[in-house]
C-alpha positions in Angstrom: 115.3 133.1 -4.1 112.6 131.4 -6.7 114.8 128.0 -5.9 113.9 128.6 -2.1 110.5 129.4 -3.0 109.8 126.7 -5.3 111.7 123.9 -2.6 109.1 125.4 0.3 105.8 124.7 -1.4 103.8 122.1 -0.8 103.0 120.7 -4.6 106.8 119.8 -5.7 107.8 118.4 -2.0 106.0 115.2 -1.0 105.3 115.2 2.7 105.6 111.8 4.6 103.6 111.7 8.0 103.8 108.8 10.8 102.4 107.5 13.8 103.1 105.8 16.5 101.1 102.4 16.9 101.0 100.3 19.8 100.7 96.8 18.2 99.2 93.6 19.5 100.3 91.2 16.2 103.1 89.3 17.4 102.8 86.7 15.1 103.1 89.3 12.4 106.3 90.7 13.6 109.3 88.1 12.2 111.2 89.5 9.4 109.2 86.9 6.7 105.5 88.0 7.5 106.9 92.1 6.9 104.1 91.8 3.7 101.3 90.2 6.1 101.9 93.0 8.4 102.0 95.7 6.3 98.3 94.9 4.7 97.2 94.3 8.2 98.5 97.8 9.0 96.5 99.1 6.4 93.5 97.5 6.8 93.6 98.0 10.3 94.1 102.0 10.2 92.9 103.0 6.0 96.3 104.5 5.7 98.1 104.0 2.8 101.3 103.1 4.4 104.1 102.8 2.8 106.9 101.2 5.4 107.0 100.7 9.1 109.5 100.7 11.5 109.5 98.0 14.4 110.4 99.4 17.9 110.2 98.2 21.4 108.4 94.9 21.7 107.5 93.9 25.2 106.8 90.4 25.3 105.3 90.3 28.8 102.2 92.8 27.5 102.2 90.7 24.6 102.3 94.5 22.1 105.5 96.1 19.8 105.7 100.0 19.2 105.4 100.6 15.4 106.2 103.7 13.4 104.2 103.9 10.2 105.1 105.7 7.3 102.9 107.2 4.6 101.5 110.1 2.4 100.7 113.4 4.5 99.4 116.4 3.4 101.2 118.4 5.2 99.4 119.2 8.1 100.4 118.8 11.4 99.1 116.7 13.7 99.3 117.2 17.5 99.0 113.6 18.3 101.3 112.3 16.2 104.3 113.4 18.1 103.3 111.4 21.2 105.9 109.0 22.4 105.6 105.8 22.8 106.2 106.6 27.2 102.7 108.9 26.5 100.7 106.0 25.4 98.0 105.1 27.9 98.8 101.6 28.7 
């Protein structure tokens, strides 16, 4: 029961957050500029992100549906489990 205990807190698990981005940088999405985009993720939103996953790009809007990765405190957030069919576009 302490094992369960100790497993639930917050201070020994680290909790990972994401969001969903819609992303305009298609320059930035080939598989040797996955640096570039990362810093301009972070620059871009202050997260301290530490991967991304690319999703659906749609070339005729000219965007790609990113997932980005980083520390979370463990909070939830409502708006992060929007899909990327609940974006306003």
């Amino acid at each position: 029961m302490l094992l369960t205990w100790l497993m639930e807190t917050k201070h020994l698990l680290k909790h990972t957050s994401s969001k969903a981005i819609i992303y305009e940088r298609m320059d930035l999405l080939p598989p040797n500029k996955q640096q570039e985009m990362l810093n301009d993720l972070k620059t871009r939103t202050g997260l301290n992100i530490n991967r991304f996953e690319v999703g659906q790009i749609d070339f005729k809007k000219k965007v790609a549906y990113i997932k980005v990765f980083y520390p979370g405190n463990g909070e939830i957030n409502s708006a992060d489990n929007m899909k990327s069919n609940q974006f306003p576009i």
